[in-house]
Each structure stands twice: as C-alpha cells, then as structure tokens.
C-alpha positions in Angstrom: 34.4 85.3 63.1 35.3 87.3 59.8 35.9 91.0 60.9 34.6 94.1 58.7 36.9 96.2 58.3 35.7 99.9 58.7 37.2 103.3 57.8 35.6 106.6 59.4 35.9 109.9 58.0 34.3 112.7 59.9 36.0 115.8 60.6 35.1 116.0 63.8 37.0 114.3 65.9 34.8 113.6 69.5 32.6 112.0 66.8 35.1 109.7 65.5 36.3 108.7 68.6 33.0 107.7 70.0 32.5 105.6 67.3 36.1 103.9 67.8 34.9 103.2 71.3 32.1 101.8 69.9 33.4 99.6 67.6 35.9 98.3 70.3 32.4 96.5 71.7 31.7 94.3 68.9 34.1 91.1 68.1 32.8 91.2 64.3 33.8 95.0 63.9 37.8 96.5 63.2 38.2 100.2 62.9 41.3 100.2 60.6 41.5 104.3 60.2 40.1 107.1 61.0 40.5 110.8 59.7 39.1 114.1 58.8 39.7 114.9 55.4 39.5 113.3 51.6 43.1 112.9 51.2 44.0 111.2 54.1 40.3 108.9 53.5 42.3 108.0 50.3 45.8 107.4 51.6 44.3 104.9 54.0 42.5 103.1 51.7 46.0 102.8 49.3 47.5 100.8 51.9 44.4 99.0 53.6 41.5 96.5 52.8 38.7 98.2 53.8 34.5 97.0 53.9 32.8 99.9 54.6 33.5 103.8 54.6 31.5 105.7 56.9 31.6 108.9 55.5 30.4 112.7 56.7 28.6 114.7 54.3 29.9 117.5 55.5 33.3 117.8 55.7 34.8 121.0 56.8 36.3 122.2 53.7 35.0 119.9 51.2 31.8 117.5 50.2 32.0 114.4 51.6 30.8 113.3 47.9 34.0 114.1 46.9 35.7 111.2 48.1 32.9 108.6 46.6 34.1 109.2 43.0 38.0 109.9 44.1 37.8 106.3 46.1 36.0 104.4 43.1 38.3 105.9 40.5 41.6 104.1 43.2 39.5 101.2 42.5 37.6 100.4 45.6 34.7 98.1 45.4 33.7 98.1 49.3 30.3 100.0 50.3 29.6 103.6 51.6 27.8 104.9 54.3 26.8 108.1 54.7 26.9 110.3 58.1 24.8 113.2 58.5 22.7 115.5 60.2 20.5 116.4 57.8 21.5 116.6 53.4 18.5 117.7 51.3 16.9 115.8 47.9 19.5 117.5 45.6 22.2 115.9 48.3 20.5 112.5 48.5 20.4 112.2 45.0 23.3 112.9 44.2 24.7 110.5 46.8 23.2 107.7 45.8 23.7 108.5 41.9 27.6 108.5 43.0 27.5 105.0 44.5 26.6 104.8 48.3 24.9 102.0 50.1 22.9 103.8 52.7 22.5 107.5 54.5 22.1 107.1 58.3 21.5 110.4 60.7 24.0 111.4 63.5 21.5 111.2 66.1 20.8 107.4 65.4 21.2 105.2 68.4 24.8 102.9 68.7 22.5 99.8 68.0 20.9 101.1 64.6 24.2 102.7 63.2 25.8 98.7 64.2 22.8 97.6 62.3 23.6 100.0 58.8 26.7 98.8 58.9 25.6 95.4 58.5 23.0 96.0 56.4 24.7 97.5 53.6 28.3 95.5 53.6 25.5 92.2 53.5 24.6 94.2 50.1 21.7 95.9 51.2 20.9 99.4 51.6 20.0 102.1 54.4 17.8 105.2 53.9 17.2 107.4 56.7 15.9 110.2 54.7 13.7 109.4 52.2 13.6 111.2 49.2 12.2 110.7 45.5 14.0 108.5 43.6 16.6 107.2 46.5 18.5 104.1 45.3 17.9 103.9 41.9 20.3 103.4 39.3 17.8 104.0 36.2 19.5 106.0 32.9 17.6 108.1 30.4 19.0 106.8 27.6 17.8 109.7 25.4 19.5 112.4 27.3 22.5 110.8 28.2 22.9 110.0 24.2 22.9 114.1 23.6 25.9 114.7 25.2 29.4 113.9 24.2 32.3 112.2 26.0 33.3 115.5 27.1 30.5 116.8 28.0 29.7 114.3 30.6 33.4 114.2 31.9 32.9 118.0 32.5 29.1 117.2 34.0 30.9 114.3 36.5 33.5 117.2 37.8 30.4 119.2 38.6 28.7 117.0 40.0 31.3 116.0 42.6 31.9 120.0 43.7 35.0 120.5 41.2 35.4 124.3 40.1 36.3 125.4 36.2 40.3 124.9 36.9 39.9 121.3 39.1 37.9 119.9 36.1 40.6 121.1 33.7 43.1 119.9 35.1 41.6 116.5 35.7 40.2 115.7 32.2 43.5 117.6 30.7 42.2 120.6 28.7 42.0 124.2 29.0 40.1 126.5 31.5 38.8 128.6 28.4 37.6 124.8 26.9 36.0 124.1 30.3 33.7 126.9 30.1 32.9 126.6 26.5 31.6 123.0 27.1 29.9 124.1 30.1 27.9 126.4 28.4 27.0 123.7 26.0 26.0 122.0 28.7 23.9 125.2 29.9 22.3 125.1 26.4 21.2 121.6 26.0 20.1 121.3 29.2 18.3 125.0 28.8 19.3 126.0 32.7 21.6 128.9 33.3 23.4 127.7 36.7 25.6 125.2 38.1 22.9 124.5 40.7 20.2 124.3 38.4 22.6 122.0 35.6 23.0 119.8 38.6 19.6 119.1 39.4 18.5 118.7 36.0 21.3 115.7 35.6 20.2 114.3 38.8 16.6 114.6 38.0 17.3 113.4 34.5 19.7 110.4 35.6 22.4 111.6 32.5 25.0 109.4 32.0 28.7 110.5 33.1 32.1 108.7 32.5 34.7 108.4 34.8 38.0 110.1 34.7 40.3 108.6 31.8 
C-alpha cells in the first residue's frame, strides 16, 4: 500500500505528538518530520519527499503562511493543510490565495482530520471555515495589469508577513526604495495601511510574482 508521506509543523509540541501517535494507527500514513518552526519545516523538506504539510496558522513567532510561499519558492509541489483554531476571512483568504488545499480546526475528531488528509493529497480540497471566496483562484486582470513587476514583488512580501527590511533584502533593493514603492502601492490602491493594502489585494485577487 503506497504510504503518504506527511510533515507536521505546529509549535506546540503535545499537539504534534498526538498526531504522531495517531498516525502510527494507519498502515497508509508515515510521519516523516515534525517541528515547530518555518526553518526547520524547510530543512525537512530539502532532504525529504514529502505529500502533505500539515501546517499551524499560528506559529509562535511567525505566520504559518510564511512557510507556503518559502516551501513553493524550494520547489515543492505536494499539498497543504492548514491547522487552526480559529483564522478570520482576511486569514482564509489569504491562505488559500497562497496555495493550500484545505483549513481543518483543532478540535476536529482523529477520524475527520485522517479523512482531510486524504481528501486533499487525492487533489481535493477541505474547508472548515467557510468564508467568501474560499478556493478560488480567479485574477482581475485589470488591476493586476496596474502594477509593475516591482510592485507586486513588494505586494507578495506583504502579503506573506515580511517587514520593509525582509522584503528588501529579498527582492535586492534598498529600504528607502521599499517604501517608495509601497506608497505607490498605497496610492493606486487608494488605502493608507498595510492591513487595509492587504485586504484590498485579497479582495481584488491582484496578481503577485514570485521571488526572482
């Protein structure tokens, strides 16, 4: 029986080891890691073949969101499922824009959490909080065509928690140039917040590009 190969990142760690046990029960299941934090998430998946990430929202230091678009840009092609006890629309939406297959709550039972699992690395997908808009992968075509390359690179670092100095040095300009395009950003999309920049993008689907 083919196994799926599962990597859990949670940061806490009863959690994780309840759901090790629980995997142990089923012959079609293999825990191949388990951690806390983005980084070591992405240093199992450089040396592993993993299915499915189950992934917490809420990681203690950091968005679990993070590591959708850190573990995509590496070049993994498996499926995400979210872990949480409760993300709002804005955090739905901007799951699900970032790639995952399927948000299941905490409190689920062992048997519905087995059944997610399935679901989504069969290709399906698992909503447990419903919320406007959940799974689609629509694109304004008009909006995302009134910003420029670097615009959305800057946009994409927002979107995944980054602050002014991260997204400089990942797209490999200045802080100063950061803000500048930020507050392009501010001007087209006539907001005045991060928050309120972030929910215009996820209500207007714009376009981003990955890291180059």
């Amino acid at each position: 029986m083919p196994h799926l190969r599962l990597l859990v990142i949670d940061d806490h760690v009863l959690f994780r080891e309840g759901l090790a046990r629980l995997f142990q029960t089923e012959r079609d299941f293999e825990l191949i890691g388990q951690c806390g934090t983005v980084r070591e998430g992405l240093e199992i998946l450089s040396r592993s073949e993993i299915d499915v990430v189950l992934l917490d929202y809420d990681l203690e230091d950091e968005a679990g969101t993070r590591f959708l678009s850190a573990a995509q840009a590496a070049g993994f092609r498996g499926k995400f499922l979210m872990l949480t006890a409760g993300m709002n629309e804005l955090q739905c939406a901007l799951a699900w824009k970032l790639g995952i297959s399927g948000i299941i709550l905490k409190h689920s039972s062992p048997a519905r959490l087995l059944h997610a699992i399935r679901t989504v690395a069969e290709g399906g997908i698992w909503n447990d909080q419903k919320t406007p808009g959940e799974g689609t992968h629509t694109r304004d075509a008009r909006a995302s065509s009134e910003l420029t390359p670097r615009e959305r690179q800057v946009l994409r670092g927002i979107l995944e928690g980054l602050s002014n100095k991260e997204i400089a040095h990942n797209i490999g300009t200045s802080l100063s140039s950061v803000k500048a395009i930020l507050q392009r950003l501010f001007d087209k999309t006539g907001v005045r917040t991060r928050g309120q920049l972030v929910r215009v993008a996820v209500e207007r689907s714009l376009e981003t590009v990955p890291r180059g």
